[in-house]
Each structure stands twice: as C-alpha cells, then as structure tokens.
TORDOTOR-622192 format. One record per residue (C-alpha): residue in three letters; x, y, z. Coordinates in steps of 0.1 Angstrom, whole numbers, plus 5000, padded with zeros to 4 digits. Layout:
REM residues N
alaXYZ/...
REM end
This chain:
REM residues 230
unk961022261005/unk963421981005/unk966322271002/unk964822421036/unk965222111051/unk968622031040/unk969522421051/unk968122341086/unk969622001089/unk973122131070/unk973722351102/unk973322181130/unk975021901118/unk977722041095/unk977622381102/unk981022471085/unk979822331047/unk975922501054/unk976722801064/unk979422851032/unk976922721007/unk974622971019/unk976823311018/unk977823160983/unk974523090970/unk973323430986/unk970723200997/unk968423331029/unk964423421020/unk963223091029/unk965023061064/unk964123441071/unk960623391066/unk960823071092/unk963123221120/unk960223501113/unk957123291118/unk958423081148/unk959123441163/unk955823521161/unk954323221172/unk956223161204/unk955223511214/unk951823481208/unk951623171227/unk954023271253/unk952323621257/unk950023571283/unk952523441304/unk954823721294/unk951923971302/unk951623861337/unk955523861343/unk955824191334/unk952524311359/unk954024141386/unk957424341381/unk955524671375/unk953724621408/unk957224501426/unk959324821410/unk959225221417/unk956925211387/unk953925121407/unk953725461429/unk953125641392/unk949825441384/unk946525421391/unk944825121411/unk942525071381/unk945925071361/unk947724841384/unk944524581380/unk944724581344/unk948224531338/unk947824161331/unk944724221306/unk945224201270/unk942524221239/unk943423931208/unk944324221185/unk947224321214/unk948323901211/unk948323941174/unk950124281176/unk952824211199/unk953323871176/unk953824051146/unk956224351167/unk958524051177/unk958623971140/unk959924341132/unk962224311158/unk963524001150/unk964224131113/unk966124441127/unk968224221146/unk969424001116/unk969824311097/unk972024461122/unk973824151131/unk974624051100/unk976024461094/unk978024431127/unk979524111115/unk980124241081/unk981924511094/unk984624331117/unk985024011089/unk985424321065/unk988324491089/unk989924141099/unk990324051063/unk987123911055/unk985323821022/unk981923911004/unk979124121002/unk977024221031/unk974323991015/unk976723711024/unk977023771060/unk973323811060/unk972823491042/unk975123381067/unk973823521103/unk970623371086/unk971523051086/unk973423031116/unk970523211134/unk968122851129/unk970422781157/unk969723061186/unk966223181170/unk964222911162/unk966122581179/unk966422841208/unk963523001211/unk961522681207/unk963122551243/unk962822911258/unk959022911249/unk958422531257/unk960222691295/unk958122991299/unk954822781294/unk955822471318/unk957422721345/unk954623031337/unk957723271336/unk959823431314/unk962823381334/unk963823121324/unk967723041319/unk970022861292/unk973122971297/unk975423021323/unk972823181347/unk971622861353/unk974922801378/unk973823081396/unk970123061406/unk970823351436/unk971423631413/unk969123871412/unk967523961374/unk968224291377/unk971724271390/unk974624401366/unk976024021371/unk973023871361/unk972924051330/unk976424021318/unk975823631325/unk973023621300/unk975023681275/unk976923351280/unk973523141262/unk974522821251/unk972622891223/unk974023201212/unk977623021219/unk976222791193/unk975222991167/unk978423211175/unk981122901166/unk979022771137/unk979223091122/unk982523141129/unk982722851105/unk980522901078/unk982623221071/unk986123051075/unk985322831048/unk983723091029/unk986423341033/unk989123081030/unk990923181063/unk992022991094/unk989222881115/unk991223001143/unk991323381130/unk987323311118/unk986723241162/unk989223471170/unk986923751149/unk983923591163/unk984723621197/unk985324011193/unk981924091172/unk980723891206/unk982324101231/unk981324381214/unk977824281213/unk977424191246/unk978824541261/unk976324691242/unk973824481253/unk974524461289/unk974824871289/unk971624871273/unk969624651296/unk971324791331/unk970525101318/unk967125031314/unk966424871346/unk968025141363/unk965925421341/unk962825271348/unk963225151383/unk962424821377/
REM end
C-alpha cells in the first residue's frame, strides 16, 4: 500500500523519477486496478446524469423521427443492473485504452530511438495515466454532478463557451485538456529518463504520438455525430 502511495504521489510531484522507476521496475498492477475502480465508480455515480444528457440530445437530433413516443419517454430510464453494467463497460474500455496507448507510444519511442519493452511503456502510460484518469476524472465527475451535465469543459474549450458540441472546432479543442497536457509532458519524462535521451527529443516524440492521437480522435467523433445525426 505504502508503494501505491508513493507511486501516486511520485508523479504528480516528480513525475520525471516516478514514471522511470516504474517502466524499470515493470511495475503497474496496483495502479491499473485503481485507474480501473475510480472509472467505474465515477460512471456509476455520474450515470444518471449521463443518461439524461444523452435523452435530451436524442430528442434534439434526427434520431428522434426514428423512435417511438413510448421510446422517446424512456430514454432517461435505467434498471440498477444497467448502472452496474455500464460501470463495469467503462472499466473495459478504460483497459483497452491503456493497452492501446501504451502500444501507440511504444511504437513511435521505438521508431524515434526509444528503449524497452512494450511492458515498459505500459508500466509507463500507467503511471502517468493517475494524472488524466483518475486526478481527471475525479474533477470531471465532481463537474457533471454540480452542473447535471456531461459537458463539462477542462481544457481549452473553456475559452470558447459559443462553440457548439458538435462543431468540428469544438472537437478538435477537446483535445487540448489540461489534463491530458499533463499526463502528456510527465510522460514525456518518465521515458527520457528511462530511455536516457534528451528531454527535448522525449516532448518532441510526445507531441507527435499527440497529434496523431488527436486526428484519430477528432475523425472518429465528427464522424460519429455526423453518422448519427446527432
């Protein structure tokens, strides 16, 4: 336990030293199974709120002509066993987005020079994820319940409170979260001094896994709204 602690602790406040120890150690059960738990309990608390979010923009999108009125009034209705199940869903998801993180930064470390295992840079996108995931999601959950919307901002969307959700410009904004800026430079880092090269080519790196990310991202999401009519 006191390990956890230290690991928790180690990267927000030296993120550099924690985040190397880690990949070294090959060290990331115990922070997996936390980023996992606190995913599953901010969406089950949050999901009421979340459930009524997502009626109201069924009912406001093209959606709405294809269903039922009985449908429409039962949008925002949910049995405990759908809480629990949507708790433990944002769990799997949340595991298939370290896995593939931690791949995707593998892979351009690994091109620009990089050293390690994959099971490094997972121990690594790990740790660095206590930062966006659970320090994160923590705030964006606390939001949701005070304002009784998911929308809520923590990034650069915040400077622009007339954009429309949907909007392409909104969407590539979101990307700019402080907290995923956050957990972006501290792992930038943690593999510097792991690898043993210049922080500056460890950002520089960083910054290109991030670009890359966020086009898929943003494609994925505009694409979405646009498929579904929301």
């Amino acid at each position: 336990m006191s390990a956890l602690i230290a690991d928790v602790i180690g990267v927000i406040t030296g993120p550099a030293a924690a985040i190397a120890r880690a990949m070294e150690a090959k060290r990331w059960k115990a922070l997996l199974a936390v980023i996992l738990l606190v995913t599953a309990a901010i969406t089950f608390v949050t999901f009421p709120v979340t459930k009524a979010d997502q009626a109201r923009m069924i009912r406001d999108s093209e959606m709405a002509d294809k269903l039922s009125d009985e449908q429409l009034a039962s949008l925002e209705s949910f049995t405990p066993f759908q809480r629990v199940m949507g708790a433990v869903t944002a769990m799997f998801f949340a595991a298939l987005a370290l896995v593939l993180s931690a791949f995707f930064v593998y892979l351009f470390y690994k091109v620009g020079g990089g050293e390690g295992l994959y099971v490094n840079y997972f121990a690594a996108v790990t740790q660095a994820s206590v930062l966006d995931m659970v320090l994160g999601g923590v705030l964006k959950g606390a939001l949701v319940l005070l304002k009784r919307s998911v929308l809520v901002q923590t990034g650069l969307t915040l400077f622009f409170p007339g954009l429309d959700f949907r909007s392409l410009p909104f969407i590539a904004l979101s990307q700019f979260d402080f907290f995923s800026l956050w957990y972006l430079a501290a792992l930038a880092l943690g593999i510097a001094a792991f690898s043993r090269m210049s922080v500056k080519k460890s950002l520089t790196i960083a910054v290109f896994y991030f670009l890359f990310k966020s086009l898929i991202l943003v494609s994925l999401s505009f694409l979405t709204m646009k498929l579904t009519g929301m």
